[in-house]
C-alpha positions in Angstrom: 0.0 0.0 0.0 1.1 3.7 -0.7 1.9 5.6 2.2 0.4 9.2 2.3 1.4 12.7 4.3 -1.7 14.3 4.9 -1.7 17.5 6.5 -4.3 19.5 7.5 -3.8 23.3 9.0 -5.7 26.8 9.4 -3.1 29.1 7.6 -5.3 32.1 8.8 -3.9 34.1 5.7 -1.4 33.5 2.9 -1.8 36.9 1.2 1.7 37.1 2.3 4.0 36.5 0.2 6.5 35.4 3.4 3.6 33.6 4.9 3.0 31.8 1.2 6.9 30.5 1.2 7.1 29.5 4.6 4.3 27.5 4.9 5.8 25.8 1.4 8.9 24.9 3.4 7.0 23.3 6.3 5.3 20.9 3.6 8.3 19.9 2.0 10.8 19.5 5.0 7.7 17.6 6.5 7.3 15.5 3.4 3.8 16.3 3.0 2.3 14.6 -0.2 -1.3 16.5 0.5 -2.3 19.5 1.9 -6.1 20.6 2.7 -5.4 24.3 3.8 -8.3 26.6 5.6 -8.6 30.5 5.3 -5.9 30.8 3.0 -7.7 34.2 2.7 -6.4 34.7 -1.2 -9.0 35.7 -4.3 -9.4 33.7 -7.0 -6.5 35.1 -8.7 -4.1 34.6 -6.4 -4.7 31.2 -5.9 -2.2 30.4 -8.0 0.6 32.3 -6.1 0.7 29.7 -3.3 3.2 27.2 -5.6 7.1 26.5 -5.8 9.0 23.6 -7.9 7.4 21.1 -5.4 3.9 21.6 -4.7 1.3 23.0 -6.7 -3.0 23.5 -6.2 -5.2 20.8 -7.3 -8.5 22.3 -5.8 -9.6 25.8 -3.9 -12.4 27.6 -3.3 -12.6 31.3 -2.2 -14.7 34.7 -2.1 -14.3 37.8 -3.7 -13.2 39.6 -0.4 -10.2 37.8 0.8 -12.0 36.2 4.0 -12.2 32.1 3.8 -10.8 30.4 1.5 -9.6 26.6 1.3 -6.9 24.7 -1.1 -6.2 21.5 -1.8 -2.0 21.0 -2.6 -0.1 18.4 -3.4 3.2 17.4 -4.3 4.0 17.9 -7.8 6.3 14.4 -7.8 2.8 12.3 -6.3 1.5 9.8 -8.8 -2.2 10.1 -8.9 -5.0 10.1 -11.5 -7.1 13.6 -11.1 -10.8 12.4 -11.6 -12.3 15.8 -11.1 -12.4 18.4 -8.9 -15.4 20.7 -7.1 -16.6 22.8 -5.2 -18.5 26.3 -4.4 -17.5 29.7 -3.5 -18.0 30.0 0.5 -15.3 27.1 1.8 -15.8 23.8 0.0 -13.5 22.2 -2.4 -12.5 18.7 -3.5 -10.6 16.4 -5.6 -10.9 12.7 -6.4 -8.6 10.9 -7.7 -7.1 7.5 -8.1 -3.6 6.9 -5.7 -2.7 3.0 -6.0 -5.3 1.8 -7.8 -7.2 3.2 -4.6 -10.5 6.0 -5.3 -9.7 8.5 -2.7 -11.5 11.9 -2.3 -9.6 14.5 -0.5 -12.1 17.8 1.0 -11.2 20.6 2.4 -13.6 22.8 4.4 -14.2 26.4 6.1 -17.5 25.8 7.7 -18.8 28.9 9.0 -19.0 30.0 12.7 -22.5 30.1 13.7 -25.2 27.5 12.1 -26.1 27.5 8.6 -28.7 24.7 7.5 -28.0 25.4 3.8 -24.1 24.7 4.5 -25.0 21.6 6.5 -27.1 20.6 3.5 -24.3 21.1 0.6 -22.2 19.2 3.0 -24.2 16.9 3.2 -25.2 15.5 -0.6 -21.3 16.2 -1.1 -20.4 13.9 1.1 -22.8 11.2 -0.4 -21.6 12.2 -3.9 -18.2 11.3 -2.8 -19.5 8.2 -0.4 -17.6 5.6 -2.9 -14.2 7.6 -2.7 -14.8 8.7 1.0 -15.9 4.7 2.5 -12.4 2.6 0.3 -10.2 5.3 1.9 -11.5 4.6 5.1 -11.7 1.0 5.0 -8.5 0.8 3.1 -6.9 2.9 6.3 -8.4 0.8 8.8 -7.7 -2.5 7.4 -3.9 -1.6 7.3 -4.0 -1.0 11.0 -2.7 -3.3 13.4 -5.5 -5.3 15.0 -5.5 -3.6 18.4 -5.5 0.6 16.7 -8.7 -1.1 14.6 -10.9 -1.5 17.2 -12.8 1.0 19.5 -12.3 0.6 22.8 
């Protein structure tokens, strides 16, 4: 099986371009093969600023006033097969691809701060939409695991 380094982390702002470059450092000294980043805080046409020789975007989603925001990144050396990619414009984006003969849907969220059915509700038939990619990555995980980290105690 194909090991993965997820990584998962609030940037709070990348419209720096110091922020932007540091936070490409931490994902390649960590080895980080996917990133799902939250309020990267950029517009739609800077998304494409937050790259270097090793990683790249796959996915984002954003609003027009530089609040929010999520990416998908990955490594530009990871073997995948890029099945389509989605999302909306308030924190939701999402790629699903093929890693090891595996389907596996990677999401990256900003939900918002106080209750929003309609959110819940997107989420929601997303998350069915993507229930074939979401369930083998899961049981694919868990069936790797040694017998004692597999069960719930």
């Amino acid at each position: 099986m194909t090991r993965l380094i997820l990584f998962s982390l609030n940037a709070r702002g990348l419209n720096s371009p110091h922020k932007r470059v540091g936070l490409l450092d931490v994902l390649e000294r960590e080895k980080v093969d996917i990133a799902m980043v939250s309020e990267s805080h950029l517009l739609q046409r800077d998304i494409y600023s937050f790259h270097n020789r090793h990683y790249h975007v796959l996915s984002s989603s954003s609003t027009p006033n530089k609040t929010k925001g999520v990416l998908i990144v990955a490594r530009r050396s990871l073997q995948f097969t890029n099945l389509g990619t989605g999302g909306d414009l308030e924190g939701i984006t999402f790629i699903k691809t093929i890693i090891a003969n595996r389907k596996i849907a990677f999401v990256s969220i900003y939900a918002p701060n106080s209750f929003d059915p309609n959110f819940y509700t997107q989420l929601t038939e997303l998350m069915f939409d993507l229930v074939e990619y979401l369930v083998n990555f899961y049981l694919q995980g868990v069936s790797s695991l040694p017998r004692w980290a597999a069960t719930s105690h």
